[in-house]
MARDO-302485 format. One record per residue: residue in three letters; x, y, z of N, C-alpha, C, O in turn. Coordinates in steps of 0.2 Angstrom, whole numbers, plus 5000, padded with zeros to 4 digits. Example, Ala and Ser with C-alpha at 12.3 -4.5 7.8 and 13.67 -1.06 7.14 Angstrom:
MARDO-302485
ALA506649725039506249785039506649845039507149835042 SER506449895035506849955036506450005039506750065040 
This chain:
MARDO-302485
UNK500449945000500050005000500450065000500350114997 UNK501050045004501350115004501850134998501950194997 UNK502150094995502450064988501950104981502150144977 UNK501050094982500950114981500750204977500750234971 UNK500650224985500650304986501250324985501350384984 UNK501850274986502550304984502450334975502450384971 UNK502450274974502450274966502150314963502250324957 UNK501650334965500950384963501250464961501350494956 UNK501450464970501850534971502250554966502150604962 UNK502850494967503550504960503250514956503450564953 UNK502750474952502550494946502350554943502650574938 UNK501650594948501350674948502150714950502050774950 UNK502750694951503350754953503750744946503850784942 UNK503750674945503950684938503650704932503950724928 UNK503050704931502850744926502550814926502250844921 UNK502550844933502550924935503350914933503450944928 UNK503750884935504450894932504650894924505150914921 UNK504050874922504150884914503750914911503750914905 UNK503250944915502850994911503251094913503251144909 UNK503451094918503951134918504151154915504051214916 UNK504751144910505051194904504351204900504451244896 UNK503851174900503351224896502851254898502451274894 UNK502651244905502351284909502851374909502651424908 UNK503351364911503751424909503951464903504151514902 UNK503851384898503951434891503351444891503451504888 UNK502751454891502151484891501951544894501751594892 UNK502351534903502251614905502751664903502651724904 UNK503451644899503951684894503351714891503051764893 UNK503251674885502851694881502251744880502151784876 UNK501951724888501351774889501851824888501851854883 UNK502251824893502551904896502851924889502851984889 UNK502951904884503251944879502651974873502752014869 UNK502051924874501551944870501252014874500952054871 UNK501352014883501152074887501552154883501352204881 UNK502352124883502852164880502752204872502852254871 UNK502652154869502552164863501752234861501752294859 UNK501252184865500752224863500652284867500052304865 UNK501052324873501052374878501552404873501652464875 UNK501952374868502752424864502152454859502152514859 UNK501652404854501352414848500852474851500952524848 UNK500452474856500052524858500352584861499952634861 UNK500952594865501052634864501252694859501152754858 UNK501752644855502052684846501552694844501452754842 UNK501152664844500552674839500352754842500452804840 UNK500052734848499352784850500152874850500052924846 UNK500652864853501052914850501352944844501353004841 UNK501452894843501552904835501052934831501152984828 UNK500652924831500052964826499953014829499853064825 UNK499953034836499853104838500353154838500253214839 UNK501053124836501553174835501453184828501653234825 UNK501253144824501153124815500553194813500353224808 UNK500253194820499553244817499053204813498753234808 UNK498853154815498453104812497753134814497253114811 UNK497753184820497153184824496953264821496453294822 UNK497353284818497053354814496753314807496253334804 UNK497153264804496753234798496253224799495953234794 UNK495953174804495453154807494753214806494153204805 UNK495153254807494653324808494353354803493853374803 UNK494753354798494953384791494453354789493853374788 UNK494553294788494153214784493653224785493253224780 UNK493253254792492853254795492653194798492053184799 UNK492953154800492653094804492953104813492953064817 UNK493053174812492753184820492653234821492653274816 UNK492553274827492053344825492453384830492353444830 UNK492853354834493453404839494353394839494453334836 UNK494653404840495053384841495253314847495653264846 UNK494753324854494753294859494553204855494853154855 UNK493953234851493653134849494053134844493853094840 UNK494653154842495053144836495753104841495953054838 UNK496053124848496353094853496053024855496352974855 UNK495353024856495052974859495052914852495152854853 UNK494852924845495152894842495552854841495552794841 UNK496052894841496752874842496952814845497252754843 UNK496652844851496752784860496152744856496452694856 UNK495552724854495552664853495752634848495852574849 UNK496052644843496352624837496752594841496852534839 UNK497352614847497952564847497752544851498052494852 UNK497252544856496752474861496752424857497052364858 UNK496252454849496252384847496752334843496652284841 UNK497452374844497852344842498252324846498752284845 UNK498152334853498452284858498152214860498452164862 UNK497352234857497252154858497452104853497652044853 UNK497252164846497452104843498152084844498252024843 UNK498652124845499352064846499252004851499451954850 UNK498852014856498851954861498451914858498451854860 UNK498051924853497751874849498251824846498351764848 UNK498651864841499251844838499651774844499851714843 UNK499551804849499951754852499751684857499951634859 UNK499251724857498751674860498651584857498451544861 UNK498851574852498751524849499551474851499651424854 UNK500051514848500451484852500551464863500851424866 UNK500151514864500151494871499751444875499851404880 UNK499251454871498551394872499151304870499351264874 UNK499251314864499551244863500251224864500451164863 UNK500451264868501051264873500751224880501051184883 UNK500251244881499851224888499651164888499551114892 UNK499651154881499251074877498451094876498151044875 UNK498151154878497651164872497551174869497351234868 UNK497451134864497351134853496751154853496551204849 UNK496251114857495551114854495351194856494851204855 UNK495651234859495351294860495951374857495951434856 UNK496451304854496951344850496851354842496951404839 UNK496551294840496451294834495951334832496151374827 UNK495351344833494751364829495151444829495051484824 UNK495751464834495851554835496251524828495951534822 UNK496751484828497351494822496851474815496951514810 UNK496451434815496051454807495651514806495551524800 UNK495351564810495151594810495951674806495851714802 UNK496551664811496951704810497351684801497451734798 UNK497451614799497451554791496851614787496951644782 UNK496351634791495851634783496051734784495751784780 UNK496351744789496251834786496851834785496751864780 UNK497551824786498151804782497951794775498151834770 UNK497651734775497451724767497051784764497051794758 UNK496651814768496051854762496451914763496151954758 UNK496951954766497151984769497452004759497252054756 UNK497951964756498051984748497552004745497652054741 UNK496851974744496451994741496252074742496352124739 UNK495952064748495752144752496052194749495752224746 UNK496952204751497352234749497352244742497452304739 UNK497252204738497352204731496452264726496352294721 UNK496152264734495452294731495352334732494952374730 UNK495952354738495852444739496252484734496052544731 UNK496852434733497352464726496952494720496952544718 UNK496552414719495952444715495652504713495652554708 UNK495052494719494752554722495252614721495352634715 UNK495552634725496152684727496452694718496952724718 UNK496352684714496752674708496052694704496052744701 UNK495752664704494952694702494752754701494552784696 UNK494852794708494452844710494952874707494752904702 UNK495552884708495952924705495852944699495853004697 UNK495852894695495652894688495052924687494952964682 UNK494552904690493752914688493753014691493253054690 UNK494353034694494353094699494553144691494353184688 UNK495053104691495153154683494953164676495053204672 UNK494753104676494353094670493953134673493853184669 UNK493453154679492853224680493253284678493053324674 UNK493653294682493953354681494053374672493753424669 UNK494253334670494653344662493953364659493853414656 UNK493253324661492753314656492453404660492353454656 UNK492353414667492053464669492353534664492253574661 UNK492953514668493353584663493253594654493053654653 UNK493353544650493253544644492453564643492353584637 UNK491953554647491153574647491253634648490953674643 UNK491653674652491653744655491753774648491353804645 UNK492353764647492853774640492353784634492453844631 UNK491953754632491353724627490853774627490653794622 UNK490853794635490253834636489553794636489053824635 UNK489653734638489053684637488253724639487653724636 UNK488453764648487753774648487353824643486753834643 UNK487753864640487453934638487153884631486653914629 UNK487353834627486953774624486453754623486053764619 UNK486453724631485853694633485253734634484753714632 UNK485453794638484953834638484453874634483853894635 UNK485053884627484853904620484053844617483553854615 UNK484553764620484053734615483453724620482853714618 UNK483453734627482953734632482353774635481853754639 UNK482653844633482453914635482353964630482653964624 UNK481854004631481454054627482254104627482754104631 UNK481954144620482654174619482654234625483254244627 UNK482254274628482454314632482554294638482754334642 UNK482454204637482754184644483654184644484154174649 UNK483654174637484454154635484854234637485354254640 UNK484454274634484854334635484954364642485454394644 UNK484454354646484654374653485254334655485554294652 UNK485454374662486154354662486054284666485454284668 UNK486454214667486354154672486354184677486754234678 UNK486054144682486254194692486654144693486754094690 UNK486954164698487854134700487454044703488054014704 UNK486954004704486553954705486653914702486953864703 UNK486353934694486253894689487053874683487153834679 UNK487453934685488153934680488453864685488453844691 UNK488753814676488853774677488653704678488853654680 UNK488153734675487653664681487653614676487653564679 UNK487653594669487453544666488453534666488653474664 UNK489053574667489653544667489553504672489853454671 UNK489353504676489453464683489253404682489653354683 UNK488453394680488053344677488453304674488553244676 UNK488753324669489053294664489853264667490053224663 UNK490253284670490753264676490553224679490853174679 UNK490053214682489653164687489453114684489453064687 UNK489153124676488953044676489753014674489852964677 UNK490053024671490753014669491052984673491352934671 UNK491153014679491352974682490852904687491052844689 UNK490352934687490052854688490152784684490452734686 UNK489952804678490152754672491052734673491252684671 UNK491552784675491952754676492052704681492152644680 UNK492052734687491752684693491652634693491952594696 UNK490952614689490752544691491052494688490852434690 UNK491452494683491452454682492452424686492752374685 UNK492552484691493152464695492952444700493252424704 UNK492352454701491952424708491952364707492252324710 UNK491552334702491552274699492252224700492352174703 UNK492852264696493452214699493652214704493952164706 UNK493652264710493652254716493252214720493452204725 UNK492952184717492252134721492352084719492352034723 UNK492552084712492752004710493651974714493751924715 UNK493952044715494352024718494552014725495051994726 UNK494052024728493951984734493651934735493351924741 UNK493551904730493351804730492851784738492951744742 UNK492351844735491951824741491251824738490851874738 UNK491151764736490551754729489851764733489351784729 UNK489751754738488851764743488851814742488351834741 UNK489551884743489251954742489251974735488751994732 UNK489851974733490151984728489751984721489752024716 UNK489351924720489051884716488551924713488551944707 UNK487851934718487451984716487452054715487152084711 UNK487952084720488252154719488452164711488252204707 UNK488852124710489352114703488752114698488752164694 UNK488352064698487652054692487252114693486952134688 UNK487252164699486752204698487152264694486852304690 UNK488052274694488452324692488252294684487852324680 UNK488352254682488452244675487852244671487852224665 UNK487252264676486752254671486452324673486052344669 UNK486752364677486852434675487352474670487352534667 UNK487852414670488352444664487952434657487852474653 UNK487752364657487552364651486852414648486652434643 UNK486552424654485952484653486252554651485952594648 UNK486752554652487152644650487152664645487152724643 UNK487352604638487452654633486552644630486552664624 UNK486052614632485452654630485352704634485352754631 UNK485252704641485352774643485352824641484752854639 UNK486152834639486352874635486252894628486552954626 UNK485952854626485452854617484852894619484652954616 UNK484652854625483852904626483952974627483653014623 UNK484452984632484753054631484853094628484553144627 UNK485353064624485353084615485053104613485053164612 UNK484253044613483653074609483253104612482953144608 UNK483053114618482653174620483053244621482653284624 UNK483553254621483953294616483853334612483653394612 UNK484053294607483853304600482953304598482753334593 UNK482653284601481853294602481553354603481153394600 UNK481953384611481953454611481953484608481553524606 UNK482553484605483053544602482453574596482253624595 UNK482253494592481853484587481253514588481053554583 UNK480953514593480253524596480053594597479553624595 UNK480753614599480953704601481053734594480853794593 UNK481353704588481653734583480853724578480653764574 UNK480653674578479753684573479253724578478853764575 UNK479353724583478753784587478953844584478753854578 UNK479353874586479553944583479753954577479954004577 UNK479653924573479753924565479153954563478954004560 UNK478653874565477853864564477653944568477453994564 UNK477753954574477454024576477654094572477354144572 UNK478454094568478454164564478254134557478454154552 UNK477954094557477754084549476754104549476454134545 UNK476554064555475854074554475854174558475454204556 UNK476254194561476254244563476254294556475854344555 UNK476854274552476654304544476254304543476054364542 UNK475854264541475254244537474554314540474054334537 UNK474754314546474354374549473854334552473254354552 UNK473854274554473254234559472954264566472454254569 UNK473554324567473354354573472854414571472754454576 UNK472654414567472154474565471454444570471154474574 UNK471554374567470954364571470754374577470154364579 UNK471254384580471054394588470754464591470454474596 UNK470854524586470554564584469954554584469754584589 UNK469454514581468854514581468754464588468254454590 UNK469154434590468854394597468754434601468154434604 UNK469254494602469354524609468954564607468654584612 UNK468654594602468154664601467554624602467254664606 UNK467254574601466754524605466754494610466154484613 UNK467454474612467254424618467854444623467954394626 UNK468154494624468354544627469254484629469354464635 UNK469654454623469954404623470554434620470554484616 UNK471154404623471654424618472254374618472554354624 UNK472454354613472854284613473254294608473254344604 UNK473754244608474154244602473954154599474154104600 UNK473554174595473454094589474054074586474254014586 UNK474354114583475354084580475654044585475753984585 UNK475754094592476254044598475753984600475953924600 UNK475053994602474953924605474853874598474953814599 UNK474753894593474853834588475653784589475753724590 UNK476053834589476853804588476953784595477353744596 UNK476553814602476753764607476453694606476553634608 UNK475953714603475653634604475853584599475953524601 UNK476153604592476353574589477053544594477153484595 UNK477453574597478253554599478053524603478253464603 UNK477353544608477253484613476953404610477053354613 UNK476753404603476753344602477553324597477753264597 UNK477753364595478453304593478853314598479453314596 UNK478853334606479253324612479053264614479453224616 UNK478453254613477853174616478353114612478553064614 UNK478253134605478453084602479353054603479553004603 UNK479653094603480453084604480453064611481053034612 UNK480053074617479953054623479952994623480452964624 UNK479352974622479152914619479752864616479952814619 UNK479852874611480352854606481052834613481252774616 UNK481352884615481652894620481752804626482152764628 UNK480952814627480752774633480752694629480952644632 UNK480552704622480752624619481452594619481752544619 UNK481652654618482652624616482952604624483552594624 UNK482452614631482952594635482752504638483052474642 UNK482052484633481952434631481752394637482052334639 UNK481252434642480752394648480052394647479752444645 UNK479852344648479252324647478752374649478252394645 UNK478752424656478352464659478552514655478052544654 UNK478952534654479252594649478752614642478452664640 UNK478752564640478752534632477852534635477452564632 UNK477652504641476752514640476852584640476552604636 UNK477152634645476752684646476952714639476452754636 UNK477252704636477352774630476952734624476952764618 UNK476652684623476252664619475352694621474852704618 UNK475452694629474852744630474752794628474252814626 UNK475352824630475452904628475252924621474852964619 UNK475652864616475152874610474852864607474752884601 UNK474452834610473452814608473152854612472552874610 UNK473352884617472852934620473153004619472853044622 UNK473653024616473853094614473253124606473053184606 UNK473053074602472253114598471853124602471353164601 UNK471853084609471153124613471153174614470753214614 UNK471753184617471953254622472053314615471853374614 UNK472453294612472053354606471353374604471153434604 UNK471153324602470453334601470253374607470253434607 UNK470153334613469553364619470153444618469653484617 UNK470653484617471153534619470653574613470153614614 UNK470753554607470353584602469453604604469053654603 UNK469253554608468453564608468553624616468253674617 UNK468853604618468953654624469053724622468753764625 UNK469353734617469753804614469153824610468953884611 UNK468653794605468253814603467653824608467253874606 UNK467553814612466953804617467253874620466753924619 UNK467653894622467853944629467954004621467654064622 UNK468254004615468354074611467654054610467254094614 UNK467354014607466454034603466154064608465854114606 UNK466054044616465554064620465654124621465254164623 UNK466454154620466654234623466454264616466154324617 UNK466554234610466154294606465554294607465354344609 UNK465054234604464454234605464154274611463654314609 UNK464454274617464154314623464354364621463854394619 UNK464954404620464954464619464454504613464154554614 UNK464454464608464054474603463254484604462754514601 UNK463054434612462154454612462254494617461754504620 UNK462754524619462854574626462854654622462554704624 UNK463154644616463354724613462554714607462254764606 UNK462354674605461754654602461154684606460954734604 UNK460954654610460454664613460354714621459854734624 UNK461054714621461054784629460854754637460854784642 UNK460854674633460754624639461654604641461954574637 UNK461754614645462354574648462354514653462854494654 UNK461654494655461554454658461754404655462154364657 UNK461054394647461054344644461254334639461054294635 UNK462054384638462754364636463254314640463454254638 UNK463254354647463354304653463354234652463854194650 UNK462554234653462154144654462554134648463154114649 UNK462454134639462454104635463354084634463654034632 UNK463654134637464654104637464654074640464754024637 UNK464554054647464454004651464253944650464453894653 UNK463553944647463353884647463753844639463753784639 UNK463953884634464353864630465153824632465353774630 UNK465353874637465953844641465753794646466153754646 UNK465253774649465253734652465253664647465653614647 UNK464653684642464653614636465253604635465353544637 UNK465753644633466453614630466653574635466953524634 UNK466553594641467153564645466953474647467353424648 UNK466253474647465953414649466053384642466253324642 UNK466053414636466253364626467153344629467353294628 UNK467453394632468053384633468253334638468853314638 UNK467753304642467953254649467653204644468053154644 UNK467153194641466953144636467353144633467553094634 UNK467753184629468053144624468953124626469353104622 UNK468953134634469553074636469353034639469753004643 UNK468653024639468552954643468852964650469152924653 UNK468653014652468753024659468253014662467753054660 UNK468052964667467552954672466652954667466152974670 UNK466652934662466152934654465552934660465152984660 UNK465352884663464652864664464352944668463852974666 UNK465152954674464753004679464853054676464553094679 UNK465253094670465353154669464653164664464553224663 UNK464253114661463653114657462953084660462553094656 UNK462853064666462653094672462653154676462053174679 UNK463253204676463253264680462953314675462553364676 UNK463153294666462753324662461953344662461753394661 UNK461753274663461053254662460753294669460253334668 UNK460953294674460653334680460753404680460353444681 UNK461253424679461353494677460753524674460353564676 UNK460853454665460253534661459553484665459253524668 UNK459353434666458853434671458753474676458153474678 UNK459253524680458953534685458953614681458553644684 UNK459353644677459053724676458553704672458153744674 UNK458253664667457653644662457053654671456653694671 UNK457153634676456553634682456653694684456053714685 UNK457053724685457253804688456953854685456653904688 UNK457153834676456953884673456053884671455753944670 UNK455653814672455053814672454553814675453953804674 UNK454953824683454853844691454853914690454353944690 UNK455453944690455354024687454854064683454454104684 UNK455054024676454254074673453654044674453154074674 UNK453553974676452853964680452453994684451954014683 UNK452854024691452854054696452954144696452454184697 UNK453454144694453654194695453654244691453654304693 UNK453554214684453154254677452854224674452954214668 UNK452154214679451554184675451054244674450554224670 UNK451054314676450854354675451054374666450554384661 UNK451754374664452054394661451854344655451654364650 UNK452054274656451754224651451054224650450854214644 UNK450454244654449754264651449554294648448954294645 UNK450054354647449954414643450254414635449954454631 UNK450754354633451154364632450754314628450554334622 UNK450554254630450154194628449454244626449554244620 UNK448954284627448454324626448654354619448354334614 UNK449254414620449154434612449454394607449454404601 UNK449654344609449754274604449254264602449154264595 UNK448654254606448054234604447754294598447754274592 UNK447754344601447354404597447654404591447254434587 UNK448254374589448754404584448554364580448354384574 UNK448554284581448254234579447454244575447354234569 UNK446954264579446354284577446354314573446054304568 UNK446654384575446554424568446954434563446954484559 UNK447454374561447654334555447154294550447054304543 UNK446854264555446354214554445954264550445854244544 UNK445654304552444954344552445154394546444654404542 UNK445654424545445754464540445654434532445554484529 UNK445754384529445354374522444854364521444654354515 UNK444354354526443654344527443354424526442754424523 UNK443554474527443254534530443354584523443154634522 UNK443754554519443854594513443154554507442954504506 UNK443054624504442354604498442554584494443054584493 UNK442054564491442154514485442554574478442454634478 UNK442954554473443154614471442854604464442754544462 UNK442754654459442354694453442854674448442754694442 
């Protein structure tokens, strides 16, 4: 028995005896991963603040004082003190002889060592990108300037006395900018794209990348459509005013003369003719536009726009006739007859007709706007035979008597003449 406990002993002293040089090579080790990561966090956290890293911080705007620009600082090499103990941690665990709780740290440290090239290879990237995509805006913004692009634009988009006023200091510049910015976008993406592919991280990677290249390949219709409503404008703007000093020659505006001596109106028929014409070949190059960018909902709405663009002219036309004929017509039984009242009634009630021919003929709400019709002249047709019923039925039996007399003595007058010789 005692043989036993002898032997027991010896044995737990001998192999405390032989875990010993690495039970000490383990607390070395602590002590030098302690050493190590109090050297990295010190350097670090001073080093940057004699480097002035904490004025840059500021600059960049990723701090709003100089004090959170310090505080910074001090966590950035916090977190670089852990991680060196990380760093060493795996070594110290499997010094002690535990693997199972060393290992999962060192493959975890295996896969960012490994991805560590990728990464770096993507900011080079990026950072190599931007630079390029920075000057290619510059070159393209400046060369806009140089061009004089907005005073262009505004030619083919603005009335000429808008051209002639001066730009306010807001508006200068503005389509150079525009034009720098997509420029640079279109550069971009497609350096984002290799930055993503090169970081071989296909769960993120994969769909980001598909969504970039199905916006790259969207770019050059884009930019077609652009092109075309563009050149649609320009078009739209250059036949309106053509079409307006041509019908203006022709002297169409005389007739407004006879509107307004009638119907107290004054318009210019030259300009809205040529607006309305630009506003349909703007429609149409819109349209055309919205086909070439080649989307299903695109392409339905602009095939609406063109089946229902003859309505909205027509109902424009019936509306314009309704509202000029009523203002002459009224004016004409106002100066005709000395009655202003039922000059009044008669323009109004013509403008009202148009306006309801004009909701009929866009099929706008059909059943109730020909319904609100029907009750309308239903309810003045009761009004007005409530009024003279009542209210001038003195006036109606008088009115209705010498009808009568007027009648009779028609009647009676070839009867009363004699027979003749």
């Amino acid at each position: 028995m005692t043989d036993t406990v002898t032997n027991s002993v010896s044995s737990g002293l001998n192999s405390f005896v032989d875990f010993l040089p690495t039970l000490l090579g383990a607390i070395l080790l602590l002590i030098l991963a302690w050493v190590v990561a109090t050297v990295v966090k010190k350097a670090v956290q001073k080093g940057l603040k004699v480097a002035g890293f904490g004025k840059l911080l500021t600059k960049w705007s990723v701090t709003n004082s100089q004090e959170q620009a310090e505080t910074t600082i001090d966590s950035l090499s916090q977190v670089l003190y852990f991680l060196v103990w990380l760093l060493f941690l795996p070594g110290i665990l499997g010094m002690l002889g535990l693997d199972a709780v060393a290992r999962p740290i060192s493959n975890m440290f295996d896969t960012a060592l490994n991805f560590f090239p990728n990464m770096f290879a993507a900011v080079v990237i990026m950072a190599i990108g931007i630079i390029v995509a920075r000057f290619v805006k510059n070159l393209v913004y400046n060369l806009a300037l140089t061009l004089d692009v907005d005073k262009w634009v505004s030619k083919l988009t603005t009335s000429k006395s808008a051209v002639e006023a001066a730009p306010s200091a807001g508006q200068k510049s503005t389509m150079a900018k525009v034009l720098g910015n997509i420029v640079y976008i279109i550069i971009l993406i497609p350096i984002v794209t290799i930055a993503l592919e090169t970081l071989n991280i296909q769960t993120i990677s994969r769909p980001i990348v598909g969504v970039l290249n199905q916006v790259l390949a969207a770019i050059p219709n884009v930019i077609v459509a652009v092109i075309l409503l563009a050149v649609g404008v320009a078009i739209a703007k250059f036949v309106g005013e053509l079409l307006t000093d041509l019908l203006s020659s022709t002297g169409i505006n005389n007739l407004t003369k006879l509107i307004k001596n009638s119907g107290n109106m004054n318009f210019d028929i030259a300009k809205i003719i040529g607006q309305i014409v630009a506003v349909v070949i703007g429609v149409f190059f819109t349209v055309e536009a919205l086909n070439v960018l080649n989307l299903e909902v695109l392409n339905t709405i602009g095939s609406a726009m063109i089946a229902y663009l003859p309505l909205v002219i027509s109902a424009l036309i019936i509306l314009g006739v309704g509202v000029v004929g009523g203002s002459v017509l009224g004016g004409f039984v106002t100066k005709s007859t000395g009655n202003k009242f039922a000059g009044e009634s008669l323009k109004y009630i013509l403008i009202v007709l148009s306006v309801f021919m004009a909701l009929d003929q866009l099929k706008f709400a059909t059943s109730i706007v020909n319904l609100a019709f029907i009750l309308i002249l239903g309810a003045l047709s009761v009004a007005f035979a409530i009024a003279f019923g009542i209210g001038g039925r003195d006036f109606a039996k008088s009115q209705l008597a010498e009808l009568d007399k007027k009648m009779d003595k028609e009647s009676k007058s070839p009867n009363d003449q004699g027979p003749t010789l």
